[in-house]
C-alpha positions, 0 to 999 in steps of 0.5 A: 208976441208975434209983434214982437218977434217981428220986431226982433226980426225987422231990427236984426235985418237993418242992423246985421243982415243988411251989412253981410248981404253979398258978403255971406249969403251972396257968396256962401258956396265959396265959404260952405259948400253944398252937397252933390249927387252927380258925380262927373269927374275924378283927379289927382288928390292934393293937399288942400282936398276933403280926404272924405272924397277919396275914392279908394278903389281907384286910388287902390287900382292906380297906387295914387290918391284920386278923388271924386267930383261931384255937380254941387246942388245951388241950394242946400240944407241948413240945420241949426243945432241950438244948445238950450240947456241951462249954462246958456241962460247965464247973463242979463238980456239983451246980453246973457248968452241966450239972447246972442244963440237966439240973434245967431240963429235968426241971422243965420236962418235969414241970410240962408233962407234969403237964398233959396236954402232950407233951414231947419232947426233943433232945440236942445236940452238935456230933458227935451227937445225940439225939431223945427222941419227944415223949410226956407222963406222968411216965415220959417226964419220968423217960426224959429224966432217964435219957439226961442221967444219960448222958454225950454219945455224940460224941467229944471236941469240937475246934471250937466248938459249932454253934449255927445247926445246933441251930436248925436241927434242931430246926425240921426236927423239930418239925413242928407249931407247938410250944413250944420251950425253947432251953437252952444258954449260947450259946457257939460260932458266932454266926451263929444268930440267923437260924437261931433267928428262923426257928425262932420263925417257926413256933414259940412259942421261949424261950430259957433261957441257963446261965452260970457266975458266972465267966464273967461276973466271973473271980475274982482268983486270981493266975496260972492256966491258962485252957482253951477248953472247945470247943476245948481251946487253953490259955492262962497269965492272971494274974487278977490285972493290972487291965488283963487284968481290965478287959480281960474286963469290958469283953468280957463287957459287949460279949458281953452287949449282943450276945447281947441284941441277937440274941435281939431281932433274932429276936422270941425271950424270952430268959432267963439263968440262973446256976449258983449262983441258986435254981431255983424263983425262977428259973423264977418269974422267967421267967414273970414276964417272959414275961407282962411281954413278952405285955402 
């Protein structure tokens, strides 16, 4: 097994991290900025700033917005928060929604740790849970690799995914101000978006949302089985009647809109991700719209 965890990493850094160095990890504080603890200096609130950073005596005294600044630390920490509960095991390896969480997270652990920063991990499902501590090094990245090769320690899953207790673990772990990465396909209960709005209160959050392309357009097919993968309960559709089609068209259109909508309402970036898309472009393309949201 380590042989081939090995080999996972050793491939992931020739065809992916080889690509993105200098152009993620060699400037990340320009796209996600650390935490400071030494404070240095106040200004003039302006548009473009975290409202988080406000600080409201002196802007109370001087009837003006001010916010402080602080001398960002070089290194930072990391935390990984990765959704395994049982719509993520939806898809065929090496291309089921699994496997792209687990090269995400190994990519991301590898460019971060490449940097001197520590990354840590949780494992989540709704039954159990892992916290891998955070540590830096390419060990650590080969360690996180390692417990994703393992399949989740719960038992099967019957009800859907817990979205807002995720959230909510990982805010009680993380306890200094962190970079957090949410990865998950954000299918289960949808009261999270509170819970994730204070998560990014405390934290710099990006949510990395994995989708199947079946999930956003089902093929026609003919007469199929359908199976909830949180909960098991099956159903006979034929891909094929124009009105069912037009039907789920019209409900992926509404689940998109929403989940936008949500990741708005809690001041998160949010990115989605699909099984079939090139891993390299696609973390590209995330930074490229993080520095897009900063300006």
């Amino acid at each position: 097994m380590a042989t081939t965890i090995d080999r996972l990493l050793r491939r992931l850094e020739w065809k992916v991290i080889r690509r993105l160095d200098g152009r993620l990890q060699g400037a990340y504080r320009t796209v996600w900025r650390g935490a400071g603890i030494d404070f240095t200096d106040l200004r003039e609130y302006t548009p473009d700033d975290d409202v988080r950073h406000i600080d409201w005596n002196v802007t109370a005294r001087l009837d003006e917005p001010y916010v402080r600044q602080y001398t960002e630390d070089r290194d930072l920490t990391a935390w990984l928060v990765l959704d395994r509960s049982a719509s993520m095991r939806f898809g065929t390896p090496p291309h089921g929604k699994d496997s792209v969480l687990t090269e995400l997270a190994v990519c991301l652990a590898r460019l971060l740790s490449q940097g001197g920063n520590r990354v840590g991990a949780i494992l989540y499902d709704n039954h159990a849970h892992q916290l891998v501590p955070p540590r830096t090094g390419r060990q650590q990245t080969l360690r996180l690799a390692h417990e994703l090769s393992k399949p989740p320690p719960g038992k099967a899953q019957t009800i859907t995914t817990d979205l807002a207790a995720m959230m909510r673990l990982a805010a009680t772990t993380a306890r200094r101000r962190s970079l957090v990465f949410v990865i998950s396909d954000l299918i289960g209960e949808r009261n999270w978006d509170r819970a994730l709005a204070l998560l990014a209160h405390r934290h710099e959050v990006v949510v990395v949302r994995v989708v199947d392309p079946v999930e956003l357009d089902l093929p026609d097919v003919g007469l199929v089985v359908v199976e909830d993968a949180e909960t098991g309960e099956q159903v006979l559709v034929d891909t094929s009647d124009p009105l069912l089609r037009q039907r789920l068209a019209d409900e992926v259109a509404d689940r998109e809109s929403g989940l936008a909508v949500a990741l708005n309402r809690a001041g998160v970036t949010g990115h989605r991700v699909t099984t079939d898309e090139d891993l390299g472009q696609a973390l590209i393309e995330m930074v490229r719209r993080s520095r897009r949201r900063l300006r």
